[in-house]
C-alpha positions as CSV (number, residue, x, y, z in Angstrom):
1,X,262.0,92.0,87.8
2,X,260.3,92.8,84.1
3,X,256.8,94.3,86.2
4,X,256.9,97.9,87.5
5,X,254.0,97.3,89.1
6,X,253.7,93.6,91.0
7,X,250.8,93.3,93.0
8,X,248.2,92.2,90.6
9,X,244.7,92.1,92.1
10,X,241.7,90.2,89.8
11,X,238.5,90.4,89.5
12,X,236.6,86.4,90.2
13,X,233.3,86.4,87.9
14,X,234.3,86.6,84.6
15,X,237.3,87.8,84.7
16,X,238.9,84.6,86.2
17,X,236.3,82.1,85.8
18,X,233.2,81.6,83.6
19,X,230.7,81.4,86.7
20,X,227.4,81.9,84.7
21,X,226.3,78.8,84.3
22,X,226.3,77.8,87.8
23,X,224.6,81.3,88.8
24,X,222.1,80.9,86.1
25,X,221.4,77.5,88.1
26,X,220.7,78.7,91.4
27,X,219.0,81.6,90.3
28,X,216.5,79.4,88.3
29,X,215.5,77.3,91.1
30,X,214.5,80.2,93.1
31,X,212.5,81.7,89.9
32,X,211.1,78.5,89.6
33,X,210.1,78.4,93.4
34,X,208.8,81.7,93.1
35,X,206.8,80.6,90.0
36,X,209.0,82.8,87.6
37,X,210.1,82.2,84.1
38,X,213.7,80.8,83.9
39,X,216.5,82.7,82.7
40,X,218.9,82.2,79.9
41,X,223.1,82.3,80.3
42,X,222.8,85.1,78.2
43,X,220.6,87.1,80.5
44,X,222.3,86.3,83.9
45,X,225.9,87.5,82.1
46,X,224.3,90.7,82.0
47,X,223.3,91.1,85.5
48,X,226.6,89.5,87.3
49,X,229.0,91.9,89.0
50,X,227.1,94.1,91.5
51,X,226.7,91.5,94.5
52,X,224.2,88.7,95.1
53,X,221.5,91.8,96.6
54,X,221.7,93.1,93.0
55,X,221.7,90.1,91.2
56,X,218.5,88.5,93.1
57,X,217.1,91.9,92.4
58,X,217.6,92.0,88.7
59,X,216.5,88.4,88.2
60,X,213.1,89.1,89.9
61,X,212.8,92.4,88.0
62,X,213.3,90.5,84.6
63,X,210.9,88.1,85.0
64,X,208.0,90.2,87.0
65,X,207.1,92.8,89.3
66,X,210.1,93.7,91.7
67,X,210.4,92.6,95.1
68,X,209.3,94.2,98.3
69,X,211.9,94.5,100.5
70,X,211.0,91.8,102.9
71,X,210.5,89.3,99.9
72,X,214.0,90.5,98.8
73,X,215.8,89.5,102.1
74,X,214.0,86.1,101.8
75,X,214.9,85.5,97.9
76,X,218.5,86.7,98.4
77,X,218.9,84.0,101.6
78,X,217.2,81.3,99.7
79,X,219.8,82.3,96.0
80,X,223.0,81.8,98.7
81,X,221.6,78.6,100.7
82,X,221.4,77.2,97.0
83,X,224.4,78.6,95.1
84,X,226.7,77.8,98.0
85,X,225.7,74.4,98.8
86,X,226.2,73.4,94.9
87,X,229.3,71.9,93.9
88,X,230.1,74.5,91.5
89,X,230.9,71.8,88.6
90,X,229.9,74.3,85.8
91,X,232.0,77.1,86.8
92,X,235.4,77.1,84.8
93,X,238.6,78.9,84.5
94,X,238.8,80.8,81.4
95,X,241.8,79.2,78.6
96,X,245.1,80.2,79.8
97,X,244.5,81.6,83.5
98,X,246.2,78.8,85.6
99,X,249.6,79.4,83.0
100,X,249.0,83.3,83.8
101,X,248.9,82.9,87.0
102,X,251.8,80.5,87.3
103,X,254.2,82.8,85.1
104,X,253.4,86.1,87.4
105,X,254.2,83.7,90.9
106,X,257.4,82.8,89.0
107,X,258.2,86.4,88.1
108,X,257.9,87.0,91.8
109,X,254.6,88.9,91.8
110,X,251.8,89.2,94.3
111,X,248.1,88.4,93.4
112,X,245.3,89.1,95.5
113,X,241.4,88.6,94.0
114,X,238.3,91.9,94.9
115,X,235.2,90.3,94.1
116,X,231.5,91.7,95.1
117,X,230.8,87.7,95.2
118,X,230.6,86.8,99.0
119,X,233.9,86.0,100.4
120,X,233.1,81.7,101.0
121,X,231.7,81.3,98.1
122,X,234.5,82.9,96.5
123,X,236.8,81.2,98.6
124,X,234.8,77.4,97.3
125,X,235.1,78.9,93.7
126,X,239.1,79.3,93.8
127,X,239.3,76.2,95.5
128,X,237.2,73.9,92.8
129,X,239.6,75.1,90.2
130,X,242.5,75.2,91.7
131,X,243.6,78.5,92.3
132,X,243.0,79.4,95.7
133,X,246.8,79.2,96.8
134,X,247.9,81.5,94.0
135,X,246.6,84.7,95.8
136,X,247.4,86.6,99.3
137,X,244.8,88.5,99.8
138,X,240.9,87.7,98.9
139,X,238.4,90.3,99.3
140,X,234.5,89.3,99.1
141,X,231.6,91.2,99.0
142,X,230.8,90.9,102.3
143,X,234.4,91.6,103.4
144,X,234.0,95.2,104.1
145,X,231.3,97.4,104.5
146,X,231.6,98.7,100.8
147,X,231.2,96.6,97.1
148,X,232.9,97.8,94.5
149,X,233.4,100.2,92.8
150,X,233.7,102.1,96.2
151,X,237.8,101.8,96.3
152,X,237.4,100.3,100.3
153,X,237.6,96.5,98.6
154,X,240.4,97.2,96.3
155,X,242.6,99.4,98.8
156,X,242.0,96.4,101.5
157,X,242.8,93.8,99.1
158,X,246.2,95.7,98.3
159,X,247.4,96.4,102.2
160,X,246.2,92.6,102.8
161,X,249.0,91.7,100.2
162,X,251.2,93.9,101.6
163,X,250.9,96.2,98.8
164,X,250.4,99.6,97.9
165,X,248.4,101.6,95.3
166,X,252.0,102.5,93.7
167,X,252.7,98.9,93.4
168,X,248.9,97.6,92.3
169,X,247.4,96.3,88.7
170,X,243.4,95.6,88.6
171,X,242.5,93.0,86.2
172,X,238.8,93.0,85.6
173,X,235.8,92.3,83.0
174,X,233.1,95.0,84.1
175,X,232.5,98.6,84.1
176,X,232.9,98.1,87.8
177,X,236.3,97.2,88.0
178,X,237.5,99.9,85.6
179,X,235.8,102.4,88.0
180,X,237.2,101.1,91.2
181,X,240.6,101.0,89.7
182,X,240.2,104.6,89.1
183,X,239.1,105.3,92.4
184,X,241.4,103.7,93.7
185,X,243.8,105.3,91.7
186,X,245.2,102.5,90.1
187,X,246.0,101.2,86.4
188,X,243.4,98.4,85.0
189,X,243.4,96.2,82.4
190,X,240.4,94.6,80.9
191,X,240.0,91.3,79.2
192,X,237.3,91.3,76.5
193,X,235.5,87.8,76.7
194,X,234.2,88.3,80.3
195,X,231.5,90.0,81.3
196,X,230.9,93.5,80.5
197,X,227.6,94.1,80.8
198,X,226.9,95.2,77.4
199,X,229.0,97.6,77.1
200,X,231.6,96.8,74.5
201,X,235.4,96.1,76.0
202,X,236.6,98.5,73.6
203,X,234.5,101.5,75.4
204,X,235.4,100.1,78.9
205,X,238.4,102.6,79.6
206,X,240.7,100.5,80.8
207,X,244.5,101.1,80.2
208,X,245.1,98.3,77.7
209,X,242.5,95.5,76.2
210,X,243.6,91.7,76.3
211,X,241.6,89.5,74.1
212,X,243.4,86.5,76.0
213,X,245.3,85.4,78.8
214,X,248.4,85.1,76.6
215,X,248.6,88.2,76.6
216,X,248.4,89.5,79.8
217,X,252.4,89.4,81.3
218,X,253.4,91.7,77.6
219,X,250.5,93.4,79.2
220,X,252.1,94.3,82.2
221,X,255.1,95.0,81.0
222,X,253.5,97.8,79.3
223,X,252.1,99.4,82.2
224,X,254.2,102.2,83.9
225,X,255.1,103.0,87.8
């Protein structure tokens, strides 16, 4: 085994897939409905990572007055009746992920996803391209009664895999998945051409800084028990 550590657990939204587009979609139809501007990929990549309440929050917010809560229940029902029922055709692996993944199975590791995307349309996002039976364990959103970066999601991901915190890697994009890694007390490695919400992947914290997916197994290798 070359891996101290080989339970890997990955962030979904940028991180393992470029899912803007398709977000930027559904969240433009209900902008549209709601007689809202439209929103660029640019802007929606900065608001990705917090959950679907957050997102529908901060796409109202940019675009006018905020929601009441009522209308915010209605808006965030009408976002996942339209983002789940689309066939997800613009959401892509990032270069080099299905290799990645394939060379950690080989080397006899586990992988498990901890998303604050809600679990089915997670589950429909792995499964468009391709992934889905890499992983053991899939945490959503809605999964538990916590999102991330509260460490309940990560630390149920890792016993789902059969894992523990000793044995457990967080790949991730966002200042999120840096934090939860911490709280969870776990090391986490960040890939700098996700989504970072502004903040550049240099000042993320993580242990070490990919720049692809190339790099990830010398990655691990560096990471200690």
């Amino acid at each position: 085994m070359t891996f101290k550590r080989t339970a890997i657990i990955f962030d979904l939204d940028g991180t393992l897939v470029d899912s803007v587009p398709d977000l930027r979609l559904a969240a433009n139809r209900v902008l549209v409905e709601a007689g809202r501007r439209e929103l660029t990929d640019t802007e929606v990549a900065l608001m990705v990572g917090d959950g679907v309440p957050k997102l529908v929050e901060r796409i109202f917010t940019a675009t006018g007055p905020a929601l009441s809560s009522e209308d915010h229940r209605s808006w965030m029902q009408a976002f996942l009746d339209i983002y789940e029922s689309c066939p997800m055709d613009n959401t892509k692996l990032w270069p080099g992920v299905a290799a990645a993944l394939d060379a950690l199975l080989k080397e006899g590791c586990h992988l498990g996803v901890c998303t604050n995307k809600p679990y089915q349309a997670s589950i429909k996002i792995l499964e468009t391209v391709g992934i889905n039976d890499c992983f053991c364990g899939i945490v959503g959103g809605d999964s538990t009664d916590r999102k991330k970066p509260d460490p309940k999601p990560l630390l149920t991901v890792i016993a789902a895999m059969g894992a523990t915190p000793e044995q457990a890697v967080m790949v991730g994009d966002s200042p999120n998945d840096m934090e939860v890694a911490r709280n969870a007390g776990i090391p986490v490695i960040a890939i700098s051409f996700g989504y970072s919400k502004g903040v550049p992947p240099q000042d993320l914290g993580a242990d070490i800084l990919i720049h692809s997916y190339a790099e990830l197994l010398p990655a691990l290798r560096k990471i200690k028990a």
